[in-house]
C-alpha positions in Angstrom: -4.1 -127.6 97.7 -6.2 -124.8 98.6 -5.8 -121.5 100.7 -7.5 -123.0 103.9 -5.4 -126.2 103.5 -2.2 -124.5 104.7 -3.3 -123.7 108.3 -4.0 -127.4 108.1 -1.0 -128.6 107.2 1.3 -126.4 110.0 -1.2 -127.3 112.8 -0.1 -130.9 111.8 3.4 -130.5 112.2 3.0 -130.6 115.6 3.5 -134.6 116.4 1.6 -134.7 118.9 -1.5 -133.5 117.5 -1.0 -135.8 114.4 -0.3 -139.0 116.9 -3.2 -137.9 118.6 -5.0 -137.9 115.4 -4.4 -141.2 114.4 -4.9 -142.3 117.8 -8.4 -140.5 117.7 -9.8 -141.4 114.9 -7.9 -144.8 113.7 -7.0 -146.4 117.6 -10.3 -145.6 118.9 -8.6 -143.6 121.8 -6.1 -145.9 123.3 -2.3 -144.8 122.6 -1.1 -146.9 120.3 1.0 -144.2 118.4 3.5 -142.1 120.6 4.5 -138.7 118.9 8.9 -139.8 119.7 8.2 -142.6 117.1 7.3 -140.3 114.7 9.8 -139.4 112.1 9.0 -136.8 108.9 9.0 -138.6 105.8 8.6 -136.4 102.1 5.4 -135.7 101.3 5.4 -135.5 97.5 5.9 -139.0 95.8 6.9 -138.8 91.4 6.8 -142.2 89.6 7.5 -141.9 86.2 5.7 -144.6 83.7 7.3 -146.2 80.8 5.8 -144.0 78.2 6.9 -141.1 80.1 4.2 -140.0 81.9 4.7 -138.5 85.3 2.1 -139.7 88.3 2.5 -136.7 90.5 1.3 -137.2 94.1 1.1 -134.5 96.7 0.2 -135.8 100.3 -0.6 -133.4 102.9 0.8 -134.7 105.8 3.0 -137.7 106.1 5.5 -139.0 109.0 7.3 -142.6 109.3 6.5 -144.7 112.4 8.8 -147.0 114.3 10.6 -147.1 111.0 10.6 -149.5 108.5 8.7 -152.1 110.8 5.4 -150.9 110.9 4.1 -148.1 109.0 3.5 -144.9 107.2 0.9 -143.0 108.0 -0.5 -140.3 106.0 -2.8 -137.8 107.0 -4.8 -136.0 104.1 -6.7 -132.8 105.0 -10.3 -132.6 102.7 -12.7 -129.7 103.3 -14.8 -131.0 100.9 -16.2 -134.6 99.3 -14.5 -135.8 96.9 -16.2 -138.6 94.8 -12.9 -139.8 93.3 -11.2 -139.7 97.1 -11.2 -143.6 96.6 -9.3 -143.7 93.5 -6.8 -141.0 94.6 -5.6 -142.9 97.8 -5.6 -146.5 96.0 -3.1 -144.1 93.3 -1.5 -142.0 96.4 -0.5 -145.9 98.3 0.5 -147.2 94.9 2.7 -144.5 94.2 4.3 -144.8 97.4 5.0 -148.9 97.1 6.0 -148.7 94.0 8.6 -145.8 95.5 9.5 -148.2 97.8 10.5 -150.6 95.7 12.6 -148.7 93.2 14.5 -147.6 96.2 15.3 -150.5 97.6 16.0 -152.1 94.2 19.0 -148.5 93.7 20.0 -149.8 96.7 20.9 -153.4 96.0 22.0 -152.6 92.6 24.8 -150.3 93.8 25.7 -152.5 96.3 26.6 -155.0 94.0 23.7 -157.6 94.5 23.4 -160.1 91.7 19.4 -160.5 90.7 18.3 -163.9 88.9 16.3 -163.4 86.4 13.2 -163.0 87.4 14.6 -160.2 89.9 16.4 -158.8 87.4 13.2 -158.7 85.3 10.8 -157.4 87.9 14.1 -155.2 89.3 13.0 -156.5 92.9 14.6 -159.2 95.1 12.3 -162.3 95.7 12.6 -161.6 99.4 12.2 -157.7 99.7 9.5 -156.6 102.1 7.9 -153.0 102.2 6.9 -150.4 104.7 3.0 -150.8 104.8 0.8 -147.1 103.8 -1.8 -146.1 106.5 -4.0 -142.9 104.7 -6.4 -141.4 107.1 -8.8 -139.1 105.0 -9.9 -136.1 107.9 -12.9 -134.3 106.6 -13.4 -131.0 107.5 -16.1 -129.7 105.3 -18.7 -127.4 107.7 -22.2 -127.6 105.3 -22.2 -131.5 105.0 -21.7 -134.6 105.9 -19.4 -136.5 103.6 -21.5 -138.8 101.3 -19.3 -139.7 99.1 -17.9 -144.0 98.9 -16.0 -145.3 101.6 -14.9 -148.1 99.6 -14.1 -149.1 96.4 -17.4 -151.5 96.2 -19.4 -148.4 96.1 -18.1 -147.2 93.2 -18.1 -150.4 91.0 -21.7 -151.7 89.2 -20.7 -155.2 90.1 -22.8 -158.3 90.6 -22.8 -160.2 93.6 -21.6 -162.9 92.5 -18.3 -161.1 91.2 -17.6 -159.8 94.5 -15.5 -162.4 95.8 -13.3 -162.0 92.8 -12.9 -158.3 92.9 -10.6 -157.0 95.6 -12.0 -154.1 98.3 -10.9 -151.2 98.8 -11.7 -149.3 101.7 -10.8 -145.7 103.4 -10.0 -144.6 106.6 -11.6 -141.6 106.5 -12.8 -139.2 109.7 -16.0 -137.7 109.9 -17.1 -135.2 112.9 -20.4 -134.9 111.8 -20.8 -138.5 112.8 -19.4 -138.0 116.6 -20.6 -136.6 119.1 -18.2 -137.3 121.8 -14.4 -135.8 120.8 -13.4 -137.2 124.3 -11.1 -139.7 122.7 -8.8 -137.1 121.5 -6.5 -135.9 124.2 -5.1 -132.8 122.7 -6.2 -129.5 120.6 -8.3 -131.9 118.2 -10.8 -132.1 120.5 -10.9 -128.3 120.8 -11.5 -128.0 117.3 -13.5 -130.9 116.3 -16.4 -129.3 119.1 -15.5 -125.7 117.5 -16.3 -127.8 114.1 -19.2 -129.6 115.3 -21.0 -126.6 116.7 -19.3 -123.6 114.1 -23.0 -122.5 113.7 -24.4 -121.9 116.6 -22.4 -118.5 118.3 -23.8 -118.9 121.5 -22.3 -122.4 121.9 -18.4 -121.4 120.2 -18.4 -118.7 122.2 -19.1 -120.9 125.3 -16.7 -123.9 124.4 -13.9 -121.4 123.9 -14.2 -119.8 127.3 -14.6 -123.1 129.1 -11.7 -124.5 126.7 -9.3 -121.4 127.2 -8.8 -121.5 131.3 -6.2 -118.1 130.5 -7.0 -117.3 126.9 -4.2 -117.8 125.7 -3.3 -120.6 122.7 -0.2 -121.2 120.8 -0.2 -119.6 117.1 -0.5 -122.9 115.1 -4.1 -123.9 116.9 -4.9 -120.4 117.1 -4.4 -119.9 112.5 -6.9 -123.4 113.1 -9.2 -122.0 114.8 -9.1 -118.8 112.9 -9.7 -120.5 109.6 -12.3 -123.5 110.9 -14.7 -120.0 112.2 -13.4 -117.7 109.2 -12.6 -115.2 111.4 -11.3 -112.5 110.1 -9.9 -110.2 112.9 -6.0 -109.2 112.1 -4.3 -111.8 114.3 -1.2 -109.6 115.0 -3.5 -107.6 117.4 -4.6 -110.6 119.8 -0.3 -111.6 120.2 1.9 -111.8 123.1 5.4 -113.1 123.1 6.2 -115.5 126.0 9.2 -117.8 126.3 7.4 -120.9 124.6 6.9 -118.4 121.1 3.7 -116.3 120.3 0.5 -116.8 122.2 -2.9 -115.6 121.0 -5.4 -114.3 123.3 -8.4 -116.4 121.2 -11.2 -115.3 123.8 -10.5 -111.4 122.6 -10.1 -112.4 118.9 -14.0 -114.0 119.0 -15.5 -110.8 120.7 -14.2 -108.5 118.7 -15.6 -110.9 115.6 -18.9 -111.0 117.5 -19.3 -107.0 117.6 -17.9 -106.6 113.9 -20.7 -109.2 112.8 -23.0 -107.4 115.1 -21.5 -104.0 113.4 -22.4 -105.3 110.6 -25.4 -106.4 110.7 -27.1 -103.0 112.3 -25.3 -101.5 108.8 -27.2 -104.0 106.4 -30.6 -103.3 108.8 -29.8 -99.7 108.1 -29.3 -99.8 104.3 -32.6 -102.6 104.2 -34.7 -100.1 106.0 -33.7 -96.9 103.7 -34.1 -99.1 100.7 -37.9 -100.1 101.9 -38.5 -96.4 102.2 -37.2 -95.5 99.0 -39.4 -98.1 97.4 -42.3 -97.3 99.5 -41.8 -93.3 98.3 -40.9 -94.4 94.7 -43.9 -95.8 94.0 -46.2 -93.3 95.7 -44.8 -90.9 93.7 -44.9 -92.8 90.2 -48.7 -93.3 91.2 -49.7 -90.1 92.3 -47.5 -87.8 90.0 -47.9 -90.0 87.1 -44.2 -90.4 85.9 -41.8 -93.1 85.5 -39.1 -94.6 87.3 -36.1 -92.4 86.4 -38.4 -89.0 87.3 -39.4 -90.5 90.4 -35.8 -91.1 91.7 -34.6 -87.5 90.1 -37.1 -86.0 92.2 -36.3 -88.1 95.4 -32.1 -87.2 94.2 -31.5 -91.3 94.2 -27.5 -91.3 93.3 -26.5 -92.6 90.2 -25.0 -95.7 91.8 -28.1 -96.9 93.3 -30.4 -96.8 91.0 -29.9 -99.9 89.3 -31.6 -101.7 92.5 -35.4 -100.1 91.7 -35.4 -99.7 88.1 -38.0 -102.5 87.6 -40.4 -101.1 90.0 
């Protein structure tokens, strides 16, 4: 998992952002999921095969819902396409069936069941029913637009023909390039996925988060989100105020003082262009007209040492 995962991942934790995910992006909006029914479940999932091999699955995200009657739902956080993202979640929902059912199998076996054969050969009662996997892919990648397979079709040179015979396989996988109405989402998400949608234009960031923050202030968790989704990289510390509900982040303060350091910045590289273009310009008048080379030219202009390397092949 990478660095700008983990901001991700904690944002998440709050469950009602992540049932307002689902609801988002899987429910089309209406409440289906309701953050009390969510209960954490563990995120990594071993399954060791016969010949010794470990399949090692790390999941990003992953709570139980309504317990073992309806589902698991899994949230993955990608900030960038994946070809094989296909593969991985058939492997990831495998993984966590085949968990499943070497629990439940533990559990009857130390209770005493008695398998018939075939259980005991397939070490799973005829009967046993499983906790179905929901994986939701959320793509957060800024420069494009994921265009990798959605489905396991895409991925296969297979006649038509064949199809029928071949089973589907097909992601859940949210895109915000392909919105442009986050209205769906009733909490943070849509703060962010408009931040996300429109990270490159200043003038309209800076606008969504002063009609977004009514008194500036957010809590920590979507504060390090938005911190990481516009790279800012202003020390956070200095933007903090305790309050009764934990830290709150003045975000409005943060994005100015980013604006003037880019600005900052920017009137520094203009400077160090413009001297450069001078140099050059005076560099080459004095090769021509003194009728010396390179390294005479910048000994009599007193170019340090360090710079030099930048108009040797004038």
């Amino acid at each position: 998992m990478g660095k700008k995962d983990l901001w991700q991942i904690d944002y998440f934790d709050d469950k009602e952002r992540f049932a307002d995910m689902i609801n988002g992006s899987i429910f089309h909006g209406k409440t289906v999921m309701k953050p009390e029914e969510l209960e954490e479940a563990d995120s990594k999932l071993v399954h060791h095969e016969k010949s010794g091999e470990a399949v090692n699955v790390i999941r990003d995200k992953v709570y139980k819902w309504k317990g073992k009657y309806i589902s698991i739902c899994i949230l993955e956080n990608q900030s960038y396409v994946d070809y094989r993202m296909v593969f991985r979640v058939m492997l990831e929902e495998a993984v966590s069936y085949i968990k499943q059912q070497k629990k439940a199998y533990k559990k009857w076996k130390d209770a005493g069941y008695k398998f018939n054969g075939n259980e005991f050969l397939s070490q799973m009662r005829k009967e046993e029913k499983f906790i179905p996997v929901i994986t939701l892919i959320l793509y957060l990648g800024k420069e494009e637009i994921w265009d990798g397979a959605k489905s396991l079709y895409e991925l296969l040179k297979i006649d038509e023909d064949l199809k029928p015979f071949v089973t589907n396989y097909k992601l859940n996988l949210f895109d915000y390039h392909e919105d442009k109405d986050f209205s769906r989402f009733k909490t943070d998400n849509r703060f962010l996925f408009e931040l996300l949608a429109n990270s490159k234009d200043k003038n309209k960031t800076g606008e969504i988060i002063r009609e977004y923050l009514n008194d500036y202030f957010i809590d920590r968790e979507t504060a390090d989100a938005i911190f990481g989704i516009l790279d800012i990289k202003e020390d956070m510390n200095k933007y903090k105020k305790k309050t009764e509900k934990g830290d709150k982040v003045n975000m409005c303060k943060a994005w100015e003082d980013q604006k003037e350091s880019g600005r900052q910045e920017g009137r520094q590289e203009g400077r160090q262009e413009g001297r450069k273009e001078a140099l050059t310009t005076n560099l080459k008048c004095i090769m021509k007209n003194l009728k010396v080379n390179i390294q005479q030219a910048m000994d009599i202009l007193e170019i340090p040492v360090e710079e030099r390397g930048q108009y040797v092949s004038l």
